[in-house]
Biotite code that builds the C-alpha atoms (Angstrom):
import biotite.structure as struc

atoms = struc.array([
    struc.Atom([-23.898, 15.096, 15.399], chain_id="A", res_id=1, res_name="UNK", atom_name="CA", element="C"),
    struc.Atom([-23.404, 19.069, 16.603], chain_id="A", res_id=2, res_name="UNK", atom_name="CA", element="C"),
    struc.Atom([-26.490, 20.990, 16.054], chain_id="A", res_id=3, res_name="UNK", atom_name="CA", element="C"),
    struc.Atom([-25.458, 23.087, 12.888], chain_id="A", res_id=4, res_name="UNK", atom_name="CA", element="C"),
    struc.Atom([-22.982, 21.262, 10.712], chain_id="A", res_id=5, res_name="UNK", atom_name="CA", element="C"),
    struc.Atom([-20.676, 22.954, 8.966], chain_id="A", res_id=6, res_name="UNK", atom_name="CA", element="C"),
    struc.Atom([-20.408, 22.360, 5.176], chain_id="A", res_id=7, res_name="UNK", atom_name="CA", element="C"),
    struc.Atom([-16.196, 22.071, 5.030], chain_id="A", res_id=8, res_name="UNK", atom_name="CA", element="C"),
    struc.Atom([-15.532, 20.195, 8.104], chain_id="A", res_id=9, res_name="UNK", atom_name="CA", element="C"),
    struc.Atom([-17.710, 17.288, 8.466], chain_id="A", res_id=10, res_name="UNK", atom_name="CA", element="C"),
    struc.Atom([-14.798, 15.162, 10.367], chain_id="A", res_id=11, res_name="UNK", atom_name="CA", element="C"),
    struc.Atom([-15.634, 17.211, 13.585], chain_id="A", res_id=12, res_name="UNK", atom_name="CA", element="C"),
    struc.Atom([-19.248, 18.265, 13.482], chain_id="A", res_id=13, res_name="UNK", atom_name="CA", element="C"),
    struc.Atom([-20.650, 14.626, 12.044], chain_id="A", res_id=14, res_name="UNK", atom_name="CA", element="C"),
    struc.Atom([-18.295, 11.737, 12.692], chain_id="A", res_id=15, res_name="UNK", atom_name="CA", element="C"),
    struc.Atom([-15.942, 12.852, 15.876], chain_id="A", res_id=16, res_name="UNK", atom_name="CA", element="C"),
    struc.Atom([-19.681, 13.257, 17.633], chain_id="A", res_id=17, res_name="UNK", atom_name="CA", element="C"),
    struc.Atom([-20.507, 9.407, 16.299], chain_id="A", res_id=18, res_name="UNK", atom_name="CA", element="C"),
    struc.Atom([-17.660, 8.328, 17.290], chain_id="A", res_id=19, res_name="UNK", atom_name="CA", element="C"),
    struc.Atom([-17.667, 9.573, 20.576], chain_id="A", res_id=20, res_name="UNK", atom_name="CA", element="C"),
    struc.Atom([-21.026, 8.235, 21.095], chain_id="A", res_id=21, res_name="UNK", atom_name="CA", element="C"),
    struc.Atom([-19.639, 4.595, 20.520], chain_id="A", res_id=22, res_name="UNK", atom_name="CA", element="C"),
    struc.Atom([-16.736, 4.986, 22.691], chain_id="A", res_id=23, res_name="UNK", atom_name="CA", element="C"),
    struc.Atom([-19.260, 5.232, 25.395], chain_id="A", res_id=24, res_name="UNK", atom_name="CA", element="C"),
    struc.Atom([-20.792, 2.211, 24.454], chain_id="A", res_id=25, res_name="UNK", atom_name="CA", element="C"),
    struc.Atom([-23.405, 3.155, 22.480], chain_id="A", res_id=26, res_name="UNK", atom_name="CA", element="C"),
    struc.Atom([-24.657, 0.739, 19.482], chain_id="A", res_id=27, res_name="UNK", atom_name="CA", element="C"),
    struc.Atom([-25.035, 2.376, 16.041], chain_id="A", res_id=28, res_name="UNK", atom_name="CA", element="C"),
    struc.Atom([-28.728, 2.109, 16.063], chain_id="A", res_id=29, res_name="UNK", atom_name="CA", element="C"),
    struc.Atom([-28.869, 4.484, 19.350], chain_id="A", res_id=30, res_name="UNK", atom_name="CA", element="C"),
    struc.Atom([-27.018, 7.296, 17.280], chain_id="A", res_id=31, res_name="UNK", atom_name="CA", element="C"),
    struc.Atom([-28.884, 6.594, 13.811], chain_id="A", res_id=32, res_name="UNK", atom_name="CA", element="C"),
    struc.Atom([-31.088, 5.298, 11.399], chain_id="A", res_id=33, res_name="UNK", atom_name="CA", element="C"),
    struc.Atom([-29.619, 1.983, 9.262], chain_id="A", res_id=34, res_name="UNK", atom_name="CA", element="C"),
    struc.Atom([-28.591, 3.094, 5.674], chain_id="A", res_id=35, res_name="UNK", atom_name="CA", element="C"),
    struc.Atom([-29.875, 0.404, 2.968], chain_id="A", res_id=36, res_name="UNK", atom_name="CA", element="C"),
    struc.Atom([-30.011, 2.276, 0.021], chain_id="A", res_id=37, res_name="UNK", atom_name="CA", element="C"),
    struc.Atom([-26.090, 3.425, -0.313], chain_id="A", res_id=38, res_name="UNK", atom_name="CA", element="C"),
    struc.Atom([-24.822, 3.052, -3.510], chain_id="A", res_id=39, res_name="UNK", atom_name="CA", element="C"),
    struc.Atom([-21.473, 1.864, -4.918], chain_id="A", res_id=40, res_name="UNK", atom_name="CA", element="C"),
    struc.Atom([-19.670, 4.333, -7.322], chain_id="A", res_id=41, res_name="UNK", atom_name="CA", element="C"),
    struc.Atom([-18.565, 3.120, -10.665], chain_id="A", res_id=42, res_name="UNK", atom_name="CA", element="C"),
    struc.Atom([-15.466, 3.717, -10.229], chain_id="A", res_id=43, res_name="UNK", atom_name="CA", element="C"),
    struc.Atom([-14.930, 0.761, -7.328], chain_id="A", res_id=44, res_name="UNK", atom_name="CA", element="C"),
    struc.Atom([-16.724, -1.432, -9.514], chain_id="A", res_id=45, res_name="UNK", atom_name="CA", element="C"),
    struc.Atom([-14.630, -4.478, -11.509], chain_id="A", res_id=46, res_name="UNK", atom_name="CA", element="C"),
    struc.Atom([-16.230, -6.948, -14.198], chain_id="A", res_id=47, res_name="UNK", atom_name="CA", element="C"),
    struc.Atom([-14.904, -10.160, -15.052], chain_id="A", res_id=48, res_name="UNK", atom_name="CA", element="C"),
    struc.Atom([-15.461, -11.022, -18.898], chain_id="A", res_id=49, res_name="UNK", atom_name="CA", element="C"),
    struc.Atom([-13.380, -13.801, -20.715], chain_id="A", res_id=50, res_name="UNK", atom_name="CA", element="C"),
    struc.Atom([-11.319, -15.007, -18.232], chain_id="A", res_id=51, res_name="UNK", atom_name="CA", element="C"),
    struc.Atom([-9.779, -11.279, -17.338], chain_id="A", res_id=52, res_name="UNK", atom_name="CA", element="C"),
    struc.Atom([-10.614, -9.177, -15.020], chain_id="A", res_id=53, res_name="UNK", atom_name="CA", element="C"),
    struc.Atom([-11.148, -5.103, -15.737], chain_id="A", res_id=54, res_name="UNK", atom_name="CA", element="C"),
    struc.Atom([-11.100, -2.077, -13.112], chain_id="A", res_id=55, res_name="UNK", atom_name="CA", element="C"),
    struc.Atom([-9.006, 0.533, -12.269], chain_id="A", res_id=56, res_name="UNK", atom_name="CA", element="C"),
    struc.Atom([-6.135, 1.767, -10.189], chain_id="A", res_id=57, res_name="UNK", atom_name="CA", element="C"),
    struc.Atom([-7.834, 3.507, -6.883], chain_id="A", res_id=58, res_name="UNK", atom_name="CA", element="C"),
    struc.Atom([-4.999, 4.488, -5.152], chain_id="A", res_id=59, res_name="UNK", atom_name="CA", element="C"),
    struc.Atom([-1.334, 5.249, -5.210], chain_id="A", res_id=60, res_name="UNK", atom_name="CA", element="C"),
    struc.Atom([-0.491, 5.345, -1.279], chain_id="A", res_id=61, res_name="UNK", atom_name="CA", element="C"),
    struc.Atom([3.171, 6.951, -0.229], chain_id="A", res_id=62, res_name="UNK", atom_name="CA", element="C"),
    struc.Atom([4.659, 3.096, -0.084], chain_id="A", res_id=63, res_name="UNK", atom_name="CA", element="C"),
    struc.Atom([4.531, 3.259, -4.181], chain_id="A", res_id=64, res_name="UNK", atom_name="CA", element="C"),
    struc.Atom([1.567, 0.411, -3.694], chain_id="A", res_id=65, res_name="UNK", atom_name="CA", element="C"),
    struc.Atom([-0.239, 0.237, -6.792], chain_id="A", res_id=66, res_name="UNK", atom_name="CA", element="C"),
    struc.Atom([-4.283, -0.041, -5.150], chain_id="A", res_id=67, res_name="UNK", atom_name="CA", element="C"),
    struc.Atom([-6.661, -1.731, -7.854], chain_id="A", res_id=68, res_name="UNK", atom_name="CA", element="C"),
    struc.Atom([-10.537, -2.125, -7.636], chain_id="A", res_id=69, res_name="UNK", atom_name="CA", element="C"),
    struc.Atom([-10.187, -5.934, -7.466], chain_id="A", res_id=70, res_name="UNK", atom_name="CA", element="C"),
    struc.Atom([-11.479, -7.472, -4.598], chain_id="A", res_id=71, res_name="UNK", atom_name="CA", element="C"),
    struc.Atom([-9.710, -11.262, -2.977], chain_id="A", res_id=72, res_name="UNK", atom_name="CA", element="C"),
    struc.Atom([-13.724, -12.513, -4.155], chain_id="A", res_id=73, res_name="UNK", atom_name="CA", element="C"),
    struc.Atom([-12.872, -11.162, -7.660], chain_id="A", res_id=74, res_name="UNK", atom_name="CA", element="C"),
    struc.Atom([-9.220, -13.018, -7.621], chain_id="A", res_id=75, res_name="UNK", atom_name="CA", element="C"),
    struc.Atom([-11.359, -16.019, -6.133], chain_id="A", res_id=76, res_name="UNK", atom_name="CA", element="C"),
    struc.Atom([-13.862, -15.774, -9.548], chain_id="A", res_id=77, res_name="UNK", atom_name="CA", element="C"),
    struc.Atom([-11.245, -15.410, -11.619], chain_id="A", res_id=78, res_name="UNK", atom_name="CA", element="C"),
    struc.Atom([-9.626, -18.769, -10.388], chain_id="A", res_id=79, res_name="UNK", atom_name="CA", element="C"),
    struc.Atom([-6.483, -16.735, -9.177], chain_id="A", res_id=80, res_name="UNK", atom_name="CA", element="C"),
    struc.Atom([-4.493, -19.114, -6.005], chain_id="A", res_id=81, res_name="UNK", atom_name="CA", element="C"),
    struc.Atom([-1.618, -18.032, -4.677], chain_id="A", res_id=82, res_name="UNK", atom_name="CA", element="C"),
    struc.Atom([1.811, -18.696, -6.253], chain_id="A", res_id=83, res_name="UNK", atom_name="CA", element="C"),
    struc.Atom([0.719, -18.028, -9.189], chain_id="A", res_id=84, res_name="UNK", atom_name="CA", element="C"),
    struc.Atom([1.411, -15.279, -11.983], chain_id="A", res_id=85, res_name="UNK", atom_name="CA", element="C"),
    struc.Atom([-1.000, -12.927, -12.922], chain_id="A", res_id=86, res_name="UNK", atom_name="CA", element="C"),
    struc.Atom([-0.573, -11.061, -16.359], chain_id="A", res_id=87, res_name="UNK", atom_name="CA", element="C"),
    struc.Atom([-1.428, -7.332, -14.970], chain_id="A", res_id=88, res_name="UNK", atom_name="CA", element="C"),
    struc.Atom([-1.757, -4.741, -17.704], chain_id="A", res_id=89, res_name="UNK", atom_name="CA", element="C"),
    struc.Atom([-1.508, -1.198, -16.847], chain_id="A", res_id=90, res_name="UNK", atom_name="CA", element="C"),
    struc.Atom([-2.518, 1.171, -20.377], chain_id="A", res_id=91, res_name="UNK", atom_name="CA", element="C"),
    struc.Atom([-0.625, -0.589, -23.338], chain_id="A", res_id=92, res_name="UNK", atom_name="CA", element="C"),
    struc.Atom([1.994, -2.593, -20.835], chain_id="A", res_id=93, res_name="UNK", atom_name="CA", element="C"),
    struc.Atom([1.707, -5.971, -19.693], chain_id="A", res_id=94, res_name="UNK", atom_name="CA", element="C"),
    struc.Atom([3.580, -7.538, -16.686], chain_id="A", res_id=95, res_name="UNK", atom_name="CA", element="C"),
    struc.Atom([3.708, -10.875, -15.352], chain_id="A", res_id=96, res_name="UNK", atom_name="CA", element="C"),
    struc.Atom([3.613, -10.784, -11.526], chain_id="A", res_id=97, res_name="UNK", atom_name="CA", element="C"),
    struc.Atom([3.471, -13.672, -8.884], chain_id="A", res_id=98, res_name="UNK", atom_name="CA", element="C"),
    struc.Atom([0.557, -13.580, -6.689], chain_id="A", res_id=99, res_name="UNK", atom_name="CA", element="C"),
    struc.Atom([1.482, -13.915, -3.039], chain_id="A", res_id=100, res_name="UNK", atom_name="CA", element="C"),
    struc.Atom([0.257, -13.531, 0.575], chain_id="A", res_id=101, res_name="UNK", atom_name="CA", element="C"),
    struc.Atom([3.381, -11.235, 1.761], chain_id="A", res_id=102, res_name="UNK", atom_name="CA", element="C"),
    struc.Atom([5.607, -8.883, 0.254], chain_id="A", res_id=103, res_name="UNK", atom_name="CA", element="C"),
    struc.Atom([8.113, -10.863, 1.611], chain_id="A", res_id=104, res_name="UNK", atom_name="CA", element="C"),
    struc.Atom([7.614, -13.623, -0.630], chain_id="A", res_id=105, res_name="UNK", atom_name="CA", element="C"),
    struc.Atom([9.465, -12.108, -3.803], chain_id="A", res_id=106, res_name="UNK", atom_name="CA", element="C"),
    struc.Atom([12.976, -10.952, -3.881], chain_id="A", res_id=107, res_name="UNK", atom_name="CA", element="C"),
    struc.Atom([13.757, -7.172, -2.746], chain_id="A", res_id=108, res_name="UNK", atom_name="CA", element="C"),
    struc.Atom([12.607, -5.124, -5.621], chain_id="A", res_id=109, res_name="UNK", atom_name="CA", element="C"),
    struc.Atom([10.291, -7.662, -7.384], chain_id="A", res_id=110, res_name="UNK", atom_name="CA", element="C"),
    struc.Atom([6.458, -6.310, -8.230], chain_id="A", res_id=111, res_name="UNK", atom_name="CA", element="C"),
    struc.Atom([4.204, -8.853, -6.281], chain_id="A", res_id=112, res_name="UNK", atom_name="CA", element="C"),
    struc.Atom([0.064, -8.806, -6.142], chain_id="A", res_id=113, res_name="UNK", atom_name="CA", element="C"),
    struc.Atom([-1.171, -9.368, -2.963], chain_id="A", res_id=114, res_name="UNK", atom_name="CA", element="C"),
    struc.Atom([-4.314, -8.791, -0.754], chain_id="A", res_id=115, res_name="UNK", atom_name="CA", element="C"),
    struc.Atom([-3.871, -5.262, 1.419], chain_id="A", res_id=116, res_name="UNK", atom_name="CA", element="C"),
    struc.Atom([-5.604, -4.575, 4.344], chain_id="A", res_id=117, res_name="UNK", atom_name="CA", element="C"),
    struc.Atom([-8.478, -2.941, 2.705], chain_id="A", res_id=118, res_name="UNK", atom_name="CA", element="C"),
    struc.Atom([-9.031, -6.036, 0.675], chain_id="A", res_id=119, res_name="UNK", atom_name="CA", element="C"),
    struc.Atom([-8.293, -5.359, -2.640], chain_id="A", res_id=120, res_name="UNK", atom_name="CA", element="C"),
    struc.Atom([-5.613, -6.199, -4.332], chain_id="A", res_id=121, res_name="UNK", atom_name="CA", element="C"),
    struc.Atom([-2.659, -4.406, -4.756], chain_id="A", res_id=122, res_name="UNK", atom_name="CA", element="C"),
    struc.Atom([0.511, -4.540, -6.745], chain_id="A", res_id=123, res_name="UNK", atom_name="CA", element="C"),
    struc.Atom([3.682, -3.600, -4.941], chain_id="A", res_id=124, res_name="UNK", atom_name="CA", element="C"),
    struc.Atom([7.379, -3.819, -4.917], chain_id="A", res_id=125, res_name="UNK", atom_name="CA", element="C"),
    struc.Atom([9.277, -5.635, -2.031], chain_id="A", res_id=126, res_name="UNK", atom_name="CA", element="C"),
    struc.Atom([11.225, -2.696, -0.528], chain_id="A", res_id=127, res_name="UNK", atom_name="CA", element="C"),
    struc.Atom([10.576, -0.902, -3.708], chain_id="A", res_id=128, res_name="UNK", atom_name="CA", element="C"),
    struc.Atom([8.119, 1.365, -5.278], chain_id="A", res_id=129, res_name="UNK", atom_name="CA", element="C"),
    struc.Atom([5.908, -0.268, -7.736], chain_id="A", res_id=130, res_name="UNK", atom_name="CA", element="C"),
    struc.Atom([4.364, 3.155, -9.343], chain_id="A", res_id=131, res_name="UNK", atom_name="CA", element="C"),
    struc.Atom([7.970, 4.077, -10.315], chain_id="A", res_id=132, res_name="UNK", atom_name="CA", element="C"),
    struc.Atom([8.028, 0.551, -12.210], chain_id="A", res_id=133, res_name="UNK", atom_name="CA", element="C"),
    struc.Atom([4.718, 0.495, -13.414], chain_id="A", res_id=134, res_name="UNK", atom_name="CA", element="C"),
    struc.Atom([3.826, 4.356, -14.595], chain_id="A", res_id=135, res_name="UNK", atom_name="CA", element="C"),
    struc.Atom([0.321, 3.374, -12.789], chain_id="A", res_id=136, res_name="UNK", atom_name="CA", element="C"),
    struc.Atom([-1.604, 6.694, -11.932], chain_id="A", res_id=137, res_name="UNK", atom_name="CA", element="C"),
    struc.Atom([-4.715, 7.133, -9.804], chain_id="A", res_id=138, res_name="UNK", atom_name="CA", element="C"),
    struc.Atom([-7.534, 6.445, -12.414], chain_id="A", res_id=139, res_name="UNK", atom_name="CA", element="C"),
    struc.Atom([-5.626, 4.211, -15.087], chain_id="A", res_id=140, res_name="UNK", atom_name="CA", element="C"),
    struc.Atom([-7.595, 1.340, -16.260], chain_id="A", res_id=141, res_name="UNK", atom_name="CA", element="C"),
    struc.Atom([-6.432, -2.191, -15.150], chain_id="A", res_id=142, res_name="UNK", atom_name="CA", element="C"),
    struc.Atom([-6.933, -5.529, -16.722], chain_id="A", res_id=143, res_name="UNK", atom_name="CA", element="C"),
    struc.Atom([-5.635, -8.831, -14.862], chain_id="A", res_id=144, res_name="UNK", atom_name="CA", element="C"),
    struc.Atom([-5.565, -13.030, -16.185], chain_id="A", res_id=145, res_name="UNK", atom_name="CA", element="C"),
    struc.Atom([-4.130, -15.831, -14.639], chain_id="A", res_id=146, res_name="UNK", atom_name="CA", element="C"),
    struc.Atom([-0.858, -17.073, -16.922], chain_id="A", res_id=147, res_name="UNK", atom_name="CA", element="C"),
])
């Protein structure tokens, strides 16, 4: 990283200079020390307790995708496959919505759970928005059972 780092605008000074370093080629253990004691906040943390699963929305992104703190391994616990309807509950309202692999796999407008490309799962809307369905909001606790 740059000599003095400033203390607003650590995308330059810290990671552009890391990243540079491995686009030359460089391994991560030329440019720094391993990190083993990270921890995980709270907040991406799920629990699954009598058959349900409980977390939290993470994310809203600008699709309308509704971004929850389960992971597929948390799905996998809870014995979720896909095809099947999960009974998501967002605050004090319950939905049933069909797990799938694609959005493309409902009809246009229908709230599906799938997998994003982060790996959790997400509820979302084929060609829709999902947060003007659900009312979901960066924060809001989550609770999800297979039907």
């Amino acid at each position: 990283m740059l000599p003095s780092v400033s203390k607003t605008f650590h995308g330059r000074d810290v990671f552009a200079p890391v990243a540079a370093n491995f686009a030359k080629g460089r391994l991560p253990s030329d440019v720094g020390l391993e990190i083993g004691d990270y921890c995980v906040p709270s907040y991406a943390k799920s629990a699954l307790k009598a058959n349900s699963l409980f977390g939290e929305v993470l994310h809203v992104d600008d699709f309308g995708n509704v971004i929850t703190s389960f992971s597929e391994e948390n799905l996998d616990k809870l014995g979720a496959e896909r095809g099947v309807s999960l009974r998501v509950r967002f605050g004090r309202k319950t939905w049933l919505i069909r797990y799938c692999s694609a959005y493309g796999e409902v009809d246009v407008g229908e709230l599906v759970a799938v997998i994003g490309s982060h790996g959790f799962l997400e509820i979302a809307a084929n060609q829709s928005s999902a947060v003007e369905k659900l009312r979901a909001k960066t924060g809001m606790n989550v609770q999800v059972s297979v039907t």
